[in-house]
Every structure is written in C-alpha cells, then in structure tokens.
C-alpha positions in Angstrom: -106.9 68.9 61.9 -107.8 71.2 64.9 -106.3 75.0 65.1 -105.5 77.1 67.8 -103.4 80.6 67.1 -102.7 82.9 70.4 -101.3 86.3 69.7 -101.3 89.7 72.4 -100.7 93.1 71.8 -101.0 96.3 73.9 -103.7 98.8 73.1 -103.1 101.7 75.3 -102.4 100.6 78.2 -104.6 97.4 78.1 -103.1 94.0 77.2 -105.1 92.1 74.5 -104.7 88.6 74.1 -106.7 87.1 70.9 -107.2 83.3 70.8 -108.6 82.0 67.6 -109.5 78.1 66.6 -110.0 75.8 69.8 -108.9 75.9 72.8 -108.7 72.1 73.9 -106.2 69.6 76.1 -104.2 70.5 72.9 -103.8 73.5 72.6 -104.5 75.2 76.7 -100.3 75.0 76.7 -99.7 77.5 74.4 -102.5 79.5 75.3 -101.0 79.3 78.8 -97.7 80.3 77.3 -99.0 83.3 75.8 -100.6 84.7 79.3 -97.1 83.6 81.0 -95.5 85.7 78.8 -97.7 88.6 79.6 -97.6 88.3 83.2 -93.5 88.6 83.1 -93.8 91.3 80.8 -94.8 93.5 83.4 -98.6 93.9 84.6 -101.1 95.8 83.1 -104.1 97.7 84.3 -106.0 95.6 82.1 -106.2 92.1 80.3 -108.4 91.6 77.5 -109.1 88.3 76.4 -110.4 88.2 72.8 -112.6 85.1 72.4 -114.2 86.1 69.4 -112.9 84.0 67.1 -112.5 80.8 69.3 -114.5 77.6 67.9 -114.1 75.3 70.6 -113.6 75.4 74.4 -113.4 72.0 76.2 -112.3 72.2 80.2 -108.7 72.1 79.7 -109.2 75.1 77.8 -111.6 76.8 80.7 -109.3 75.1 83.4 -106.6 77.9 81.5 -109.0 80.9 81.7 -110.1 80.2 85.4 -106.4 80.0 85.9 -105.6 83.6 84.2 -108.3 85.1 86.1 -106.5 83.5 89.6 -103.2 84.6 88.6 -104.8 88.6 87.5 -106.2 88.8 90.5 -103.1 87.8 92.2 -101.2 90.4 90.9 -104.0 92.9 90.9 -105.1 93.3 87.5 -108.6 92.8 86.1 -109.2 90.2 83.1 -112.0 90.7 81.5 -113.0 88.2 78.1 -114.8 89.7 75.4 -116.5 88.3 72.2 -118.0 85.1 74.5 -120.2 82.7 72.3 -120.9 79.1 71.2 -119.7 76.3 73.7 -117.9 78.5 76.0 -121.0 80.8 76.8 -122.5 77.6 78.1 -120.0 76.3 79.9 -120.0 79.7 81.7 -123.6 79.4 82.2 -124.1 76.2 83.0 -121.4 75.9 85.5 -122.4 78.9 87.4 -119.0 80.6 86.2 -120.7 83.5 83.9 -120.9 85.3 87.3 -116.8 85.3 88.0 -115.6 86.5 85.1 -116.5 90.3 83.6 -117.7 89.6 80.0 -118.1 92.5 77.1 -119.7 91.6 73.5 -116.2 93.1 72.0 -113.3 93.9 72.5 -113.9 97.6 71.8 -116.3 97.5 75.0 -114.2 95.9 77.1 -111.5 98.9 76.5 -114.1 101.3 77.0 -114.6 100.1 80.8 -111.4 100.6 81.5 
C-alpha cells in the first residue's frame, strides 16, 4: 500500500511544506489540503516545498504543484521546491516545466535565497 504524509511549519518567516511518500490521483487531495490551509493562514514571503522525501509523482500530483505555484503567484508570494529528484525531475524536464518553477537541492538553500 502507497503512502503519502504532508506536514508545514514556519521557519522564520518562510512557510515549509514537506511532502513525503507519493504524490498520486490519491493522495494530490490532501496535499492540496495542506497548501489550502496555508494560503488562509495568512501569506508568507516565502513557500518552500520540501520534495525530498517524495517517491512518486504522477500528473495528478504535478497538476497540484503547477496549481500552488498559480495560486502563489496570485497572491504574490514565491514558491520555490527544493530536494527535486527521481520521476518528478523528469517530468519537470521533459515537459519543459523545470524552467517555471525555482528549484534548490535543499531546503536549507532555498531559505538562504530568501
């Protein structure tokens, strides 16, 4: 059985949202969840997605992340992901979509480009 956690957390001012396990047609609604939640929280400067420990990323799943960068940029913060590998860093590539989002090798670098 497939599993997805979602968890966010401020550091400083930046909002970091870790996704771990795969992100799939089953588990993009709570992921979605988790951002929602953010957004009404209030918005920060920043938004740090944490992909380090994600295992599987199907289009569902990157429908969710092209959707969190639409909605950041509607409210005028930058979303950035961090720890991109596996699947996902070839979905970005091959689909010409490595160019829209800001990607750092960690979270740690992300926060430093803040």
């Amino acid at each position: 059985m497939a599993f997805f956690t979602v968890s966010s957390s401020m550091l400083g001012t930046a909002l970091v949202v870790q996704a771990n396990g795969e992100l799939d047609y089953r588990h993009a609604p709570v992921f979605r969840s988790e951002l929602t939640k953010a957004w009404e929280a209030g918005t920060p400067p920043l938004v740090v997605i944490d992909l380090t420990g994600l295992t599987f990323c199907d289009s569902t799943g990157m429908a969710e992340l092209i959707l969190g960068l639409q909605r950041s940029h509607a409210l005028g913060t930058r979303l950035v992901l961090a720890g991109v590998h596996g699947t996902l860093e070839r979905i970005l590539a091959i689909t010409g979509l490595r160019s829209s989002f800001e990607v750092f090798p960690s979270v740690e670098e992300a926060l430093r480009s803040a």
